[in-house]
N, C-alpha and C positions, 0 to 999 in steps of 0.2 A: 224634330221640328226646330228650326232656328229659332233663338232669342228674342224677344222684340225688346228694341235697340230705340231709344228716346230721348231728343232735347230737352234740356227746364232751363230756361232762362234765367236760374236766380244762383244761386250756390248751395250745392248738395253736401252735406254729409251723413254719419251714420244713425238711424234711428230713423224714425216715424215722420213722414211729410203729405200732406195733400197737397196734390196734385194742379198745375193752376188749369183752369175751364177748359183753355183749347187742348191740350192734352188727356183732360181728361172725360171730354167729350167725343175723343177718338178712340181711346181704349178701350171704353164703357160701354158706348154706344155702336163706333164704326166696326172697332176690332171684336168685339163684345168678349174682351176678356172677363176673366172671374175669378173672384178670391181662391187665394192662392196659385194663380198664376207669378211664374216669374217673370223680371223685367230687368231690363238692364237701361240704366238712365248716365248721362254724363253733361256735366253743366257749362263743357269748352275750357275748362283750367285743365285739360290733359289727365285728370282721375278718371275712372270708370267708378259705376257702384252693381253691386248685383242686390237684388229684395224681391220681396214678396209683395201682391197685392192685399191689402187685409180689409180693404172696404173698396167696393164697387158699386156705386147709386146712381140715381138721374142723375146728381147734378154733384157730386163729388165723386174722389177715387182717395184712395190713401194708399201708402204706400212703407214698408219698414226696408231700409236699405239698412244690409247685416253686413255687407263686405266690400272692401274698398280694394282697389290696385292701378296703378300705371296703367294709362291706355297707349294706344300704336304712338308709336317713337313717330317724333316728323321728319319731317327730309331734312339733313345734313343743311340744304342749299337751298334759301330762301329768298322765294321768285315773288317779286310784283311782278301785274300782269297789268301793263295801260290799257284799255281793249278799247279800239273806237265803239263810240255808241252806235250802235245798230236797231233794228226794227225788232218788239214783239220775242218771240221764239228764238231768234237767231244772239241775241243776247241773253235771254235764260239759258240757251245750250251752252254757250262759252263759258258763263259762270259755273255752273252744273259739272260742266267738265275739269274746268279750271281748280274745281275746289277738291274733285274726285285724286286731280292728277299731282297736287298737292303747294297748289299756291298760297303763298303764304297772304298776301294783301292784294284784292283787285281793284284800279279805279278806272270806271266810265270813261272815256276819253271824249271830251267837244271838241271835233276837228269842220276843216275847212268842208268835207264832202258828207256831214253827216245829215241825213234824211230826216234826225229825230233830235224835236225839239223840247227840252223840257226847263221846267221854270219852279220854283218854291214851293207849293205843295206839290204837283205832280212829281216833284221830282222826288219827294221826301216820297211819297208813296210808291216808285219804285225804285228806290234805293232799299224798304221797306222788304218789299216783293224780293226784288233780288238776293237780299238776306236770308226769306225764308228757303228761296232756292237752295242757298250755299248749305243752311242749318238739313233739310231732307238731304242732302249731296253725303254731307256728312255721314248721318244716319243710318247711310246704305253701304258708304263705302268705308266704316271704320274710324272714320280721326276722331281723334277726342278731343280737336284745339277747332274754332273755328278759324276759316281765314278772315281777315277785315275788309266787309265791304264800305267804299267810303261811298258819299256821294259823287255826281257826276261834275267834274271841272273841263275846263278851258284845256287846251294841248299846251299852251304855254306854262298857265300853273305848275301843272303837272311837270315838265322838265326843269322850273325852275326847283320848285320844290322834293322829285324824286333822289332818292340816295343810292346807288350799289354799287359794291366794286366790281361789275359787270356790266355794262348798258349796253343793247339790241335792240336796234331800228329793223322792224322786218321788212323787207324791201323787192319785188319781184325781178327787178336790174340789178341789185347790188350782187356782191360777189357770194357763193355758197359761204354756208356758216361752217367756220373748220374749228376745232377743238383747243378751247387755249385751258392757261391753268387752271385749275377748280376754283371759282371763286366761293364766296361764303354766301355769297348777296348775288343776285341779276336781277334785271329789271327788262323787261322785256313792254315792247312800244309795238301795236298791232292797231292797223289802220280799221275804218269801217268799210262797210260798201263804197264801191270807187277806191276806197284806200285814201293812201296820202299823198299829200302834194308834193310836186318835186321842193319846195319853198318850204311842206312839212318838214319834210327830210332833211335838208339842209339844219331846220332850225332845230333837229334831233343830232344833229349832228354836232351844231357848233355847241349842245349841251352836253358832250362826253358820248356821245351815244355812238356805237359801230354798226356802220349799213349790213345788213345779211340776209340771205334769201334761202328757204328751204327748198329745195331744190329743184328743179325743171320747170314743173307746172305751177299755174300761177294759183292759190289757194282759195276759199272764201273765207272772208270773216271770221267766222265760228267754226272753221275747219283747221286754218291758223294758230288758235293757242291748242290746240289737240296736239296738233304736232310739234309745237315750238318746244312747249315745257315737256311731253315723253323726251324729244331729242335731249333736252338740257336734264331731265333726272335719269337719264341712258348717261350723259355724258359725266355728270357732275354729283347727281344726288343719289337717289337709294332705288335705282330702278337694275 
């Protein structure tokens, strides 16, 4: 039987810990584990811990973590991922995937053709959402680091402010994406629904950024960083 494999938002180490509510309202209650079950918890500093359950109640869980080691290495080559903001689903799939396929940092992108408007709390509540996407993504597929969801900015911000010694405008016109040196850093620029403006593009352009298109057919949204970043940790990272 697999492991059950656990975020804690706080910092683990070795010894005795109860468990905070929502976690330990899914073990307890959803999972219906039981003393002495094992469990495997990691707090996103890249440790793993292995422990025992030694208390399981309505309304706490406790927990003795006996053994500590390195979790999964991360990739070599660490990708932001600007992802137009999109509708619902199609933006938890891209973070989901994104986090699975091992982006190091995603931000929301507010572009010219985007459908979805969000403002001060809504947005803090899915920047909120999106986080826990990225923390289960985690969960399922190994990492022990989480990636950094920020909140949602402007397309300007974000070029003003993005760093890598790689930048990637995804572009359905522009020329295929061919293989340059390994960089250490990319930064990868993915439109929403409709995509981006030719006036986007340019202004990704005049910020360092190189037009590139994954190949023939024209992508969706949340189809887009699937293939962008497998190409680039095929090309560059640990795929």
């Amino acid at each position: 039987m697999r492991l059950s494999r656990f975020f804690i938002d706080a910092p683990l180490s070795l010894g005795q810990h109860e468990l905070p509510e929502a976690q330990a309202h899914y073990i307890g209650r959803v999972l219906r584990h039981a003393v002495g079950d094992a469990v495997q918890l990691f707090d996103g500093s890249g440790q793993e811990f292995l422990g025992e359950l030694i208390e399981v109640g309505k309304k706490s869980v406790r927990v003795e973590l006996r053994e500590a080691f390195a979790g999964l290495a991360e990739s070599p080559l660490r990708i932001h991922l600007g992802q137009g903001l999109s509708r619902g689903e199609r933006m938890d799939w891209a973070i989901q995937k994104a986090t699975e396929l091992g982006a190091s940092e995603i931000t929301p992108i507010i572009s010219e053709r985007c459908e979805v408007r969000l403002k001060d709390e809504r947005a803090d509540k899915r920047t909120a959402h999106w986080r826990q996407i990225a923390i289960s993504a985690c969960e399922q597929c190994g990492r022990s680091v989480l990636p950094q969801i920020n909140a949602p900015i402007t397309l300007a911000e974000w070029l003003q402010g993005v760093e890598a010694e790689l930048k990637l405008v995804l572009h359905p016109v522009a020329e295929p994406l061919v293989s340059h040196a390994p960089p250490a850093s990319l930064a990868f620029l993915i439109g929403p629904e409709g995509g981006l403006s030719d006036t986007e593009v340019e202004q990704a352009r005049a910020g360092g950024f190189l037009a590139a298109r994954l190949g023939p057919r024209v992508l969706r949204t949340e189809t887009a960083p699937v293939v962008a970043l497998s190409v680039a940790q095929q090309l560059w990272g640990d795929f």
